[in-house]
GUMAR-291608 format. One line per 4 residues: number of its first residue (from 1); for each residue x, z negated, y negated of N, C-alpha, C. Coordinates in steps of 0.1 Angstrom, whole numbers, plus 5000, padded with zeros to 4 digits. Last residue first. Example, Ala and Ser with C-alpha at 12.3 -4.5 7.8 and 13.67 -1.06 7.14 Angstrom:
2> 5128:4929:5022:5137:4929:5011:5129:4921:5000; 5132:4922:5057:5123:4922:5045:5132:4922:5033;
! end
This chain:
400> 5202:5314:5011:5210:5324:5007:5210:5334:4996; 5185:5290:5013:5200:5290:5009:5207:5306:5007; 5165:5297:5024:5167:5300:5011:5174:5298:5007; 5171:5300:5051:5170:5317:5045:5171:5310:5027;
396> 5163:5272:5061:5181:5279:5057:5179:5298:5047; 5140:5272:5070:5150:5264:5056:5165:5270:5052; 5136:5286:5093:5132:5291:5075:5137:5285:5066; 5148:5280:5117:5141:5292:5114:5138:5296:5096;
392> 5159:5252:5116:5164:5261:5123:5161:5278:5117; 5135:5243:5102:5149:5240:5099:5160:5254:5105; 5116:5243:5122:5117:5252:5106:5127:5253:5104; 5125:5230:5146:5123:5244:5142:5123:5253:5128;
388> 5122:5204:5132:5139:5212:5138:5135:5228:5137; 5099:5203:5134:5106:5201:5121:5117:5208:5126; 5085:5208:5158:5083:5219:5147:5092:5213:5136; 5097:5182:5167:5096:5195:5173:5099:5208:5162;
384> 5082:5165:5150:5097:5165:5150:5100:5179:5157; 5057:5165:5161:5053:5171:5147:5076:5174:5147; 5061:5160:5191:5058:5173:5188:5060:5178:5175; 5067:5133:5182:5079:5142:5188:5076:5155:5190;
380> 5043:5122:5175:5059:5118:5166:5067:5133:5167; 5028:5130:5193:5029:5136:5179:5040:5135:5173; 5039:5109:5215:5035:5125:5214:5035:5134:5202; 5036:5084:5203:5048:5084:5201:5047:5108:5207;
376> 5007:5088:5177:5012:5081:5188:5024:5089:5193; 5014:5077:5142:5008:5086:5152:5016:5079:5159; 5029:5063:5121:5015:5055:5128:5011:5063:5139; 5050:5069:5107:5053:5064:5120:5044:5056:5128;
372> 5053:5094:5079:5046:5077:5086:5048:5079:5103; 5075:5100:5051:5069:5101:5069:5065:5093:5079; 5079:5110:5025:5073:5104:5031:5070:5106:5046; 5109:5123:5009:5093:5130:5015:5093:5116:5022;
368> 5128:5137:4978:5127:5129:4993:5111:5132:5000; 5134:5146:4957:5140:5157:4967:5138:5141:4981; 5120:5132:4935:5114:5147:4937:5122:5150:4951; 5121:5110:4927:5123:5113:4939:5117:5123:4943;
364> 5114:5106:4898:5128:5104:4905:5132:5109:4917; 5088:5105:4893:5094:5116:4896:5107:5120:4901; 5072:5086:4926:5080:5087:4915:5087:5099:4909; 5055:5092:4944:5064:5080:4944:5069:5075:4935;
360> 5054:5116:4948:5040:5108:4947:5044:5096:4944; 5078:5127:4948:5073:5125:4936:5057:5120:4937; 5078:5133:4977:5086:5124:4975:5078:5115:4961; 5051:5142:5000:5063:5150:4987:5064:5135:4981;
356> 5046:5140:5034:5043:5136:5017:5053:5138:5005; 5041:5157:5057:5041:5149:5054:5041:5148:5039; 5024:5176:5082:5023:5170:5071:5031:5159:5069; 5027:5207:5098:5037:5194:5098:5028:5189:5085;
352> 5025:5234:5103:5014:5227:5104:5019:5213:5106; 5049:5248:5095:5050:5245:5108:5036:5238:5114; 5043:5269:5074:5052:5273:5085:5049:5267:5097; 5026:5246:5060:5024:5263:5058:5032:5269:5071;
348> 5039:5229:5059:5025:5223:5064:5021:5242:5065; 5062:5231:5049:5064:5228:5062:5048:5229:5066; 5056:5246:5023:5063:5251:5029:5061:5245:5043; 5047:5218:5009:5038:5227:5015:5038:5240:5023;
344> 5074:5203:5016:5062:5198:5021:5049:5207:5021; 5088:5213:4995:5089:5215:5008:5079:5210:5017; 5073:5217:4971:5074:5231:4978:5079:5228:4992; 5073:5190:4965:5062:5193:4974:5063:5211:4975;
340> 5099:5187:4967:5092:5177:4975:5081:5182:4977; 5120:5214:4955:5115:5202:4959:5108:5195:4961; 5150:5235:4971:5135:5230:4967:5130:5213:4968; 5174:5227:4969:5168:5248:4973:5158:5245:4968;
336> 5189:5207:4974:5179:5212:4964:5176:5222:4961; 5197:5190:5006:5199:5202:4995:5186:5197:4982; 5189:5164:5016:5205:5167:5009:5205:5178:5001; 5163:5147:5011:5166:5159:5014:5184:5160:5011;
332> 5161:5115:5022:5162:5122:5011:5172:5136:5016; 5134:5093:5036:5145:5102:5034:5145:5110:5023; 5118:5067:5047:5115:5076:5027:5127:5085:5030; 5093:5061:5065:5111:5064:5066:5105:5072:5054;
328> 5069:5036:5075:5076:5046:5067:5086:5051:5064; 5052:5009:5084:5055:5021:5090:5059:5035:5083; 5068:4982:5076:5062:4990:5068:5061:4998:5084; 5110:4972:5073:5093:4965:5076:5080:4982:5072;
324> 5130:4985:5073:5128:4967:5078:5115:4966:5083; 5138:5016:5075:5130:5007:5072:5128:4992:5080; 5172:5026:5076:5158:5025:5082:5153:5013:5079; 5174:5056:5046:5176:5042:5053:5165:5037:5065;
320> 5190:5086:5054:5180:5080:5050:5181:5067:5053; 5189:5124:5041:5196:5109:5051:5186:5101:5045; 5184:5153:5060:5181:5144:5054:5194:5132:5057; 5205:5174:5073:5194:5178:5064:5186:5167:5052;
316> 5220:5170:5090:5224:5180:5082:5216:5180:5074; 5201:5153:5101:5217:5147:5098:5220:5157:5084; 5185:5160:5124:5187:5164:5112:5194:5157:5101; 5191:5131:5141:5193:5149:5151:5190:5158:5133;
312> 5180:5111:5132:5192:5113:5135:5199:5129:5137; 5153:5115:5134:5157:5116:5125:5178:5121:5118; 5151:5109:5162:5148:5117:5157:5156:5125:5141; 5158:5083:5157:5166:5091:5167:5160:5103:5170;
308> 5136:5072:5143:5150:5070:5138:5158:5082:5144; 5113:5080:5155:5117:5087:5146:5130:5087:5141; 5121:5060:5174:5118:5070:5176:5121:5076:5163; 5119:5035:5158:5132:5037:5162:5128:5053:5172;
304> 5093:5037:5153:5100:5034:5143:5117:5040:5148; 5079:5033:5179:5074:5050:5170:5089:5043:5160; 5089:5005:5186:5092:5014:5192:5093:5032:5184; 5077:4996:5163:5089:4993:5161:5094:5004:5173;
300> 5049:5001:5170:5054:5006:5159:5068:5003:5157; 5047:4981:5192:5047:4995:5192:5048:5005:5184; 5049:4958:5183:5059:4962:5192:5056:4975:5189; 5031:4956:5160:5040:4957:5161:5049:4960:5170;
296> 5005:4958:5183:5004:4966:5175:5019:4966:5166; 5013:4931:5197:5015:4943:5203:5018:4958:5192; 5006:4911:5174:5022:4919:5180:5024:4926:5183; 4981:4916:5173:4987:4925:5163:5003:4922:5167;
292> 4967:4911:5198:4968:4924:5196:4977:4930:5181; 4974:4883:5194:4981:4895:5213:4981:4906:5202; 4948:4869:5189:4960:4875:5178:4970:4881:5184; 4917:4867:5197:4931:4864:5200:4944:4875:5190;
288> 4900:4856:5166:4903:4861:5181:4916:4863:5185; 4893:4852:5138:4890:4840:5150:4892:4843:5162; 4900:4875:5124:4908:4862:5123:4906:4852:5133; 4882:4891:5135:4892:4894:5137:4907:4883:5133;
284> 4860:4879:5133:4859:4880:5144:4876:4886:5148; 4860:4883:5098:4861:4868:5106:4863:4869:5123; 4863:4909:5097:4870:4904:5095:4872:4891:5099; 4831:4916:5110:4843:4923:5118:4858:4919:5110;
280> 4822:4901:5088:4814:4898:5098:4826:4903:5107; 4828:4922:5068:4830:4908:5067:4828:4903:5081; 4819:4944:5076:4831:4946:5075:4836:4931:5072; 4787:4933:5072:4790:4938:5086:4809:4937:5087;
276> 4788:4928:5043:4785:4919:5050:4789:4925:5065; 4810:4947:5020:4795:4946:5030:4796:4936:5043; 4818:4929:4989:4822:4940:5005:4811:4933:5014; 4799:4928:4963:4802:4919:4969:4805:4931:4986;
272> 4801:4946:4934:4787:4935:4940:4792:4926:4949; 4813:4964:4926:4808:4968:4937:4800:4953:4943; 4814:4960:4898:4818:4978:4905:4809:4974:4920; 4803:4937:4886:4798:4947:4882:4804:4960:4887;
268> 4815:4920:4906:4802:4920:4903:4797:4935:4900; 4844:4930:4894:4842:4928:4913:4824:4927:4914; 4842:4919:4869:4846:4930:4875:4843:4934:4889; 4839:4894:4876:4834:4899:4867:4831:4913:4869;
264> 4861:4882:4888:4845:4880:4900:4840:4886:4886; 4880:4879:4877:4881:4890:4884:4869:4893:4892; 4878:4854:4864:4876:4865:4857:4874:4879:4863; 4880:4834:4890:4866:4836:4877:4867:4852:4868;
260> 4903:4843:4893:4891:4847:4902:4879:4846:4892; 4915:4824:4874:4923:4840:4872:4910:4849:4881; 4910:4802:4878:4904:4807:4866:4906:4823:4867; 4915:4798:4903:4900:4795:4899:4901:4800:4890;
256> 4944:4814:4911:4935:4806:4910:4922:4804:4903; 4943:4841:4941:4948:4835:4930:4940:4823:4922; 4941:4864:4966:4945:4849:4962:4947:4848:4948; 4916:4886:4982:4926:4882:4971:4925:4870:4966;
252> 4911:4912:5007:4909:4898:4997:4918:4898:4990; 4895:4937:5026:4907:4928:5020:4904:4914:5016; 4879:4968:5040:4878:4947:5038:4890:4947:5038; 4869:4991:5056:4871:4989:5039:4873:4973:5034;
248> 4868:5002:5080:4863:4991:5075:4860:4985:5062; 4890:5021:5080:4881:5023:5077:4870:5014:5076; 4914:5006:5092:4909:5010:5081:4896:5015:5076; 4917:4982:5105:4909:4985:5106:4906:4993:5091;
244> 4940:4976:5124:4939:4984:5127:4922:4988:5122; 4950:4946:5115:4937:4951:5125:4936:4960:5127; 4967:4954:5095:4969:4947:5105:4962:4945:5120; 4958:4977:5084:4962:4976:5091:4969:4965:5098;
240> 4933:4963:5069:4934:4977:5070:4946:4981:5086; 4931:4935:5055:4932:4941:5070:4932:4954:5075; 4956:4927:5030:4944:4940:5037:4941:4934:5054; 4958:4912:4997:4961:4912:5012:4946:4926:5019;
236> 4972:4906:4965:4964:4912:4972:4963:4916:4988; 4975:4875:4944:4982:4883:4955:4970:4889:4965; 4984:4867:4915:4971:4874:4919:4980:4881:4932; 4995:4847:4888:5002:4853:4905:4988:4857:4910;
232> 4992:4826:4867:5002:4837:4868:5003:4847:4880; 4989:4798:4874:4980:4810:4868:4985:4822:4861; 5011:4794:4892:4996:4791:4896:4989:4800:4890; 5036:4793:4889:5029:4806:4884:5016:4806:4889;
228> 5047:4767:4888:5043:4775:4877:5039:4787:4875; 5048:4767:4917:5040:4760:4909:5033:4766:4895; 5056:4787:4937:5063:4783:4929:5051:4779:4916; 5043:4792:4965:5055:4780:4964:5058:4776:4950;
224> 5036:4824:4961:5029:4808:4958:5033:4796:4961; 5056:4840:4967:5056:4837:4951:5044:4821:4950; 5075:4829:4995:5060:4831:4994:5063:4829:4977; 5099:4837:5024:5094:4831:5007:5084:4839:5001;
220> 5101:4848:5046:5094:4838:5048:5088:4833:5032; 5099:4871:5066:5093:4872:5053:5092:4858:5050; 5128:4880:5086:5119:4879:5083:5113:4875:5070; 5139:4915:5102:5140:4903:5091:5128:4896:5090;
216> 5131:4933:5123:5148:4923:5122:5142:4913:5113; 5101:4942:5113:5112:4944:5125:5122:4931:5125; 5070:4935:5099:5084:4928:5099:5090:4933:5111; 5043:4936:5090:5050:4945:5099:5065:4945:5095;
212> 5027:4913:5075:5024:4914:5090:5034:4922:5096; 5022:4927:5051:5030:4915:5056:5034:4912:5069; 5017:4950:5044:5023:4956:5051:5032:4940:5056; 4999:4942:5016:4994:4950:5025:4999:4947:5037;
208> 5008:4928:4990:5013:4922:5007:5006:4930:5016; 5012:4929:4961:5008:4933:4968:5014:4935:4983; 5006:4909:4931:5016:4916:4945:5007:4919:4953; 5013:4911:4900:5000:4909:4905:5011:4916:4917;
204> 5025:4886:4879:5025:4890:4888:5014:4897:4897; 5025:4881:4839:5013:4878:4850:5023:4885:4861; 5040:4861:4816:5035:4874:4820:5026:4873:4832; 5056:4851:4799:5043:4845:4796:5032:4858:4807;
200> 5086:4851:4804:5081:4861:4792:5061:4862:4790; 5090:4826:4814:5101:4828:4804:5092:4839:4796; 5078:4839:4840:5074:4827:4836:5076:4827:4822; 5088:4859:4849:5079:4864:4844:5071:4849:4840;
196> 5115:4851:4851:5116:4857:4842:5099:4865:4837; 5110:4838:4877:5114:4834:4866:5114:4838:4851; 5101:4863:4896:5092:4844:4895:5098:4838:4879; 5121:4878:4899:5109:4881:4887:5101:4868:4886;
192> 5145:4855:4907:5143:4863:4897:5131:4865:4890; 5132:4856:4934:5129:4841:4921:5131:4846:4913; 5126:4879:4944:5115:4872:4941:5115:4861:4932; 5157:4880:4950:5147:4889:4940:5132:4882:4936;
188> 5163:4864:4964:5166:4862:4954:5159:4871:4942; 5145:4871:4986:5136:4858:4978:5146:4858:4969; 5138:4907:4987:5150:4890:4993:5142:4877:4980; 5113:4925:4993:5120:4917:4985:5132:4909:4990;
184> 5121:4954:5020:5113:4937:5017:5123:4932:5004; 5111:4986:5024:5120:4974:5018:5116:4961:5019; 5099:5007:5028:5096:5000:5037:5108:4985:5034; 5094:5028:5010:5111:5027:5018:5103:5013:5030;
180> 5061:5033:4997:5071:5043:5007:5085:5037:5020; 5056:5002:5008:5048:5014:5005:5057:5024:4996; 5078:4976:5011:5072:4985:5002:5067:4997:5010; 5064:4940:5018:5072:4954:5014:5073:4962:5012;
176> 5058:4939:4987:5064:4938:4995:5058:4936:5006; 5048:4952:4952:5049:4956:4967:5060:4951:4975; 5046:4942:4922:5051:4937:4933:5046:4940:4944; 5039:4943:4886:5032:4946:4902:5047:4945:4912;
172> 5035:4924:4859:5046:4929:4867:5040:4934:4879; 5021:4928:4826:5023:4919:4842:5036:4926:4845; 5030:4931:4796:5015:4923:4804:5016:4917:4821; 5042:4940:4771:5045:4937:4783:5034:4926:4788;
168> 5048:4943:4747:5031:4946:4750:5033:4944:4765; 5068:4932:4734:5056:4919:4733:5043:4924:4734; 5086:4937:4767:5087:4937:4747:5071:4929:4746; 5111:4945:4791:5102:4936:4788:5099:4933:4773;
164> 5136:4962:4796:5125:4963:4797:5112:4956:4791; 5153:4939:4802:5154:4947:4790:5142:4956:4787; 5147:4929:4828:5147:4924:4815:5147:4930:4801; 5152:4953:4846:5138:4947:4843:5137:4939:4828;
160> 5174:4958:4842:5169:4969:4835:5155:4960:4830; 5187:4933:4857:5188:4935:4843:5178:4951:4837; 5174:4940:4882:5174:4931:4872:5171:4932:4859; 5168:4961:4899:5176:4967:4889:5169:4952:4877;
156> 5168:4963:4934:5161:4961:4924:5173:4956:4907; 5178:4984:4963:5180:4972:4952:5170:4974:4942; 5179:5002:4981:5166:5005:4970:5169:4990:4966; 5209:5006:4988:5194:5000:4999:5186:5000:4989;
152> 5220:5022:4971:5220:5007:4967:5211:5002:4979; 5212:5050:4969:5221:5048:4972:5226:5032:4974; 5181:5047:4957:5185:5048:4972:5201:5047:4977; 5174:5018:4936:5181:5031:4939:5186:5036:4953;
148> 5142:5017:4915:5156:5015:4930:5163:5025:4936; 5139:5017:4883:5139:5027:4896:5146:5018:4907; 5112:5005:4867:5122:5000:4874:5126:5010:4884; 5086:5021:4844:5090:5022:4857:5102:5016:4854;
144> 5053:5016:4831:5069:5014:4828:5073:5012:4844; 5021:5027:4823:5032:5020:4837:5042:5019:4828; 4994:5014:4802:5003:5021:4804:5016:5016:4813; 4961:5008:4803:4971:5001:4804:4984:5013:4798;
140> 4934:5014:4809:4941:5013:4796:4954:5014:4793; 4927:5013:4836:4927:5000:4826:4925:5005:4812; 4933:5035:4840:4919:5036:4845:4917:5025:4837; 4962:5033:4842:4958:5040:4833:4944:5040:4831;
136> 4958:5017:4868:4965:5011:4849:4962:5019:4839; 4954:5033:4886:4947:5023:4880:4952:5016:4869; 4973:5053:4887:4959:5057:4879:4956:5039:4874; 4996:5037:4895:4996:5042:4881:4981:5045:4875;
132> 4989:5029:4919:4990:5014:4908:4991:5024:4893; 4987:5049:4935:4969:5043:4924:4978:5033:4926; 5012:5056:4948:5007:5062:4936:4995:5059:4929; 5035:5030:4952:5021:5031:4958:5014:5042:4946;
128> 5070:5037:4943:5054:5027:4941:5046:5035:4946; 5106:5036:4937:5091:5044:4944:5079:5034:4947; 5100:5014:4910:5098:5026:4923:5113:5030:4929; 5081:4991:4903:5089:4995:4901:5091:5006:4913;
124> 5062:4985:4868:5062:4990:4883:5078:4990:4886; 5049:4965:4845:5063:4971:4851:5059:4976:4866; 5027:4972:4820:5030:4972:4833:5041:4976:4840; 5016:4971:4788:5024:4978:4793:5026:4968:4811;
120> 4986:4979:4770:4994:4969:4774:5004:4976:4784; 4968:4995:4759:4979:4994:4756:4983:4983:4761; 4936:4974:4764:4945:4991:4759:4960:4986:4752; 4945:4949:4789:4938:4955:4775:4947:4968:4771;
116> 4947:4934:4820:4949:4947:4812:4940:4955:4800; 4929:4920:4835:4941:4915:4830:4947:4927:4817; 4914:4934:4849:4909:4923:4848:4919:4913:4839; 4926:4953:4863:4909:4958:4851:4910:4944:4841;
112> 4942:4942:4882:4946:4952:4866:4937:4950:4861; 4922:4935:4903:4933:4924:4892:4939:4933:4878; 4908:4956:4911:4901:4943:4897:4909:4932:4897; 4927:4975:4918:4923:4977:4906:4913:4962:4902;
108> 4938:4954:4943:4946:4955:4928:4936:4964:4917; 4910:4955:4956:4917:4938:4951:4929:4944:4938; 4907:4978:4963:4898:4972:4953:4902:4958:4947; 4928:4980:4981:4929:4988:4970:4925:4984:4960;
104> 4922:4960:5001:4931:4955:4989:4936:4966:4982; 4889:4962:5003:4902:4966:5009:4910:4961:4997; 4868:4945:4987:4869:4962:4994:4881:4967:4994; 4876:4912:4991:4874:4929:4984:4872:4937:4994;
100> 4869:4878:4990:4867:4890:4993:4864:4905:4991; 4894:4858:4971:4876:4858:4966:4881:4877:4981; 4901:4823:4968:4898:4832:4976:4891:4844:4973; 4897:4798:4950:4910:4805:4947:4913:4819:4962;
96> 4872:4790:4957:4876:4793:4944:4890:4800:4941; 4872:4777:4984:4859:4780:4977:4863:4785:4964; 4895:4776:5000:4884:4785:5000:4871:4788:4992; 4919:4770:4985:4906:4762:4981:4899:4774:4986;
92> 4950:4771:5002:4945:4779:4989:4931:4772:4991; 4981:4757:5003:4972:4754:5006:4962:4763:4996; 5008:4768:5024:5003:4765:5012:4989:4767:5009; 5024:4776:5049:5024:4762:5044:5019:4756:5035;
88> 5025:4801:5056:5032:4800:5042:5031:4785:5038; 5008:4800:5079:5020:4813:5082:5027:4806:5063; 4987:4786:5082:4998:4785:5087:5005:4792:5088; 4972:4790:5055:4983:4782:5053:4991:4777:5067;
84> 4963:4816:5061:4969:4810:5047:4983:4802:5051; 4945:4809:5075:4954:4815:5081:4966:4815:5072; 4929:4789:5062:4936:4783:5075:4948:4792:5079; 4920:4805:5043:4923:4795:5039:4934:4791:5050;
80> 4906:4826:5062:4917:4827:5057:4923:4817:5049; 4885:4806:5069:4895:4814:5081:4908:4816:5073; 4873:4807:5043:4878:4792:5053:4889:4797:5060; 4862:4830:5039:4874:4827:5029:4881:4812:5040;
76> 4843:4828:5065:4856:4837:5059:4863:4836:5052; 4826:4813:5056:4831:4811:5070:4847:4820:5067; 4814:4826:5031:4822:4811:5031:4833:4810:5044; 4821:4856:5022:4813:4848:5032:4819:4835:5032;
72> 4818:4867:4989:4825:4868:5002:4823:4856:5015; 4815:4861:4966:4827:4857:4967:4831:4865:4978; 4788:4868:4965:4799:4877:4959:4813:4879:4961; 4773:4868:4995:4777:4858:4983:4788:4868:4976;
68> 4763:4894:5008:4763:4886:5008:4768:4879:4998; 4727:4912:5011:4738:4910:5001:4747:4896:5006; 4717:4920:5044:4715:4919:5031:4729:4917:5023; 4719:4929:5068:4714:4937:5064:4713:4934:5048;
64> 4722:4906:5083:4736:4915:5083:4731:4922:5072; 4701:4884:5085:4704:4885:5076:4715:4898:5070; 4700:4879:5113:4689:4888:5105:4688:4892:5091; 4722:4884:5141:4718:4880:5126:4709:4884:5117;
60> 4719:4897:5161:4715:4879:5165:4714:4874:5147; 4724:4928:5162:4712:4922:5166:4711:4905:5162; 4752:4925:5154:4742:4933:5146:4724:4928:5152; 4763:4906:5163:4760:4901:5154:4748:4912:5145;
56> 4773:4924:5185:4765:4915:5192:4756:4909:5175; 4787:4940:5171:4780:4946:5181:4766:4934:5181; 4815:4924:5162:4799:4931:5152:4791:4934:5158; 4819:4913:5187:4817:4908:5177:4807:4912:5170;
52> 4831:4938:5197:4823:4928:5204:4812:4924:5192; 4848:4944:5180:4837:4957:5178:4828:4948:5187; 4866:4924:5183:4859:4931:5169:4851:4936:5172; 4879:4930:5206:4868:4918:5203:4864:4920:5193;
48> 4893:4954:5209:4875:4953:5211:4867:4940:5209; 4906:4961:5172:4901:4960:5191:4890:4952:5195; 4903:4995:5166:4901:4985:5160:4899:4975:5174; 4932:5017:5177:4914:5015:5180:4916:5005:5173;
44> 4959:5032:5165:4955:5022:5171:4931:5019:5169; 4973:5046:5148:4969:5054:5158:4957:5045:5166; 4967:5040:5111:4978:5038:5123:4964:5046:5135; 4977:5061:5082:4968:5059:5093:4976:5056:5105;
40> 4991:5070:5056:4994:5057:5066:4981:5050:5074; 4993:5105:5060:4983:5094:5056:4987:5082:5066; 5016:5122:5079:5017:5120:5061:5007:5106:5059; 5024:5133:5098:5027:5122:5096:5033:5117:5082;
36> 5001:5151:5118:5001:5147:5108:5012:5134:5106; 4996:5185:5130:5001:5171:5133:5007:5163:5115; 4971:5211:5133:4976:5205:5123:4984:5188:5130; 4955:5229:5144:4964:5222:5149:4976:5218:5145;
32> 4948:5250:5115:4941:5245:5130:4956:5235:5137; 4939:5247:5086:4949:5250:5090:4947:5242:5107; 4921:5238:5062:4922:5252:5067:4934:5258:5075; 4933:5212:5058:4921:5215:5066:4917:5231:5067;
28> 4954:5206:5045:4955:5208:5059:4944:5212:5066; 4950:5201:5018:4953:5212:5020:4955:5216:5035; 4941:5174:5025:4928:5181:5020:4935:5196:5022; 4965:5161:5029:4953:5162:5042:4943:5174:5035;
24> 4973:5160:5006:4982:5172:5015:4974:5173:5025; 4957:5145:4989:4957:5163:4991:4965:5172:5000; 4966:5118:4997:4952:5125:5003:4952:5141:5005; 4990:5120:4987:4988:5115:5002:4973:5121:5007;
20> 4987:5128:4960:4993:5135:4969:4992:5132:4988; 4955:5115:4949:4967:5110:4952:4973:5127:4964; 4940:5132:4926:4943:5127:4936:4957:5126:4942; 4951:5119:4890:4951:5130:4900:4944:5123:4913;
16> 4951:5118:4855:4949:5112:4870:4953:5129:4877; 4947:5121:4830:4956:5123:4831:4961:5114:4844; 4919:5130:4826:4927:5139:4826:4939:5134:4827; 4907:5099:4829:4905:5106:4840:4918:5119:4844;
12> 4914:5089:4802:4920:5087:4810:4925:5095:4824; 4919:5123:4783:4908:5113:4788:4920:5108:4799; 4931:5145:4770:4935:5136:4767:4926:5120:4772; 4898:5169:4775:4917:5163:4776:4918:5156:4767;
8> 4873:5151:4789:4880:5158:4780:4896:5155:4781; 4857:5167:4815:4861:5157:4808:4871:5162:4798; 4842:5189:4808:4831:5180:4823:4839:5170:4818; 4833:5209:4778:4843:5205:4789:4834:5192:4798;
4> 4807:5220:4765:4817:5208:4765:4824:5207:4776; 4803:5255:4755:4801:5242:4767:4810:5233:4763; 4799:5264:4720:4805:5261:4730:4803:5252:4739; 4770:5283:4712:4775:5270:4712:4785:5268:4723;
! end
């Protein structure tokens, strides 16, 4: 009798992957002194009135140890109710249009799960965060890609979007800024898909991870100003890095009473409710002094314009735009001797350099790479080190 295969081809699962951001760490571990500026891990400690905080709460509450409300701790959706609405002027119902996730990974798969029938179609547009595609496909769903074009500042391609759009079109996803180029919408962009996803009865689901890490420009137009997409607009937020707390696993997500009602379905039945401790070290981190996430900006604007003048010095090799916001320079290789992830496993092989092969992004961008600017400004310039070096030493042999 033949064994049954563990999954079968043509299964959602079969046509996933881990994410290239993870595997290039996983292929680094048989390799000793390894510098990394591939996983958007920042360098930064979680700070210490947080760790105060839980510290002290692990003994005085007797309750840390249990389940908390599904939604997510009242004291907590409040905070962010407040924090809400001094930074965007707009008012969200802590008790219903709030609900607390397990990082705002968990916030966009149970807005997809939660919206997404087999076959339904999802505009992305790219280069994109690579789990918006599993998880659509983890739906049912099926992506449809918008490309940006690097030669354009990664503009957004309007009219393709509209044409685009047929009667299995279901939402639109929205990273701002973006996870790879580090772009920010322009609110003419924003009213655009605001409009047109009104006009075609569609949903928005966005994603604001990286709101907080604005250089020159700033972010001020909010998709929740715009009335009519009340029940239309699921916006997903992290403290991952604003706090410096990834591993914490805590997010949330805005949208209204009916669209949460349906998403507290899903959010029930995967994970029940984010653990009461990472809640507990989210409210201590909204109720304390806030010093520490400029700082944590200043100094990534600093690692940012390092790399820049870094980056500058291989001229001959990449070009690239510099990112507004985000901690990420998306460059694009000038040759095509090879691409994205023969160079990327070629550099992590030669130089013990990680960074991220372009096509995690999209296949479009097979000849660019990912390079995060969360290590501390030492690594920046050591892992840059060994880049010139390869360059110097083995990129060029296969030009010949």
């Amino acid at each position: 009798m033949k064994e049954q295969a563990i999954i079968s081809k043509g299964s959602r699962l079969s046509q996933t992957a881990v994410s290239p951001i993870k595997s290039m760490s996983m292929k680094a571990e048989k390799y000793s002194n390894v510098l990394s500026l591939g996983w958007g891990l920042p360098s930064f400690e979680t700070p210490l009135h947080i760790r105060k905080a839980v510290s002290e709460t692990l003994f005085s509450d007797k309750d840390i140890g249990k389940y908390p409300n599904i939604r997510g701790l009242t004291s907590l959706r409040k905070a962010l109710s407040k924090k809400f609405l001094e930074k965007t002027n707009i008012i969200l119902n802590a008790e219903s249009e709030i609900l607390i996730t397990v990082g705002a990974q968990q916030a966009m798969l149970s807005s997809i799960i939660s919206i997404i029938e087999p076959n339904d179609e999802v505009i992305l547009f790219s280069p994109f965060f690579p789990s918006y595609v599993d998880q659509i496909i983890y739906s049912g769903g099926k992506p449809v890609f918008i490309e940006s074009i690097f030669d354009n500042n990664w503009a957004i391609n309007i009219d393709k979007l509209k044409s685009s759009i047929n009667n299995r079109t279901k939402a639109i996803i929205i990273n701002t800024p973006v996870n790879p180029t580090g772009k920010i919408f322009s609110e003419n962009e924003l009213s655009e898909i605001a409009k047109i996803t009104i006009e075609n009865d569609l949903y928005i689901i966005l994603d604001e991870t990286y709101n907080f890490l604005i250089y020159e420009t700033t972010h001020s137009y909010n998709l929740f100003s715009i009335k009519e997409l009340k029940n239309r607009l699921i916006g997903c937020y992290s403290f991952s890095k604003e706090y410096a707390m990834t591993g914490w696993r805590i997010g949330y997500l805005c949208a209204s009473e009916n669209l949460i009602n349906e998403i507290l379905k899903f959010h029930d039945a995967s994970v029940i409710a984010a653990t009461r401790i990472s809640q507990i070290a989210a409210l201590a981190a909204l109720e304390g002094e806030q010093s520490c996430v400029q700082n944590f900006v200043s100094e990534l604007k600093i690692r940012r314009d390092l790399v820049r003048s870094r980056m500058d010095r291989l001229s001959d090799f990449f070009e690239f735009h510099i990112p507004n916001a985000s901690y990420f320079f998306f460059p694009r290789l000038r040759s095509n001797i090879m691409d994205s992830t023969e160079f990327a496993d070629d550099l992590l092989d030669k130089k013990q350099v990680i960074v991220i092969p372009g096509n995690a992004f999209g296949q479009s961008y097979n000849n660019h790479i990912r390079i995060c600017f969360g290590a501390e400004n030492d690594t920046i310039n050591c892992a840059f080190d060994r880049i010139e070096d390869y360059f110097r030493n083995y990129y060029n042999q296969y030009q010949k």
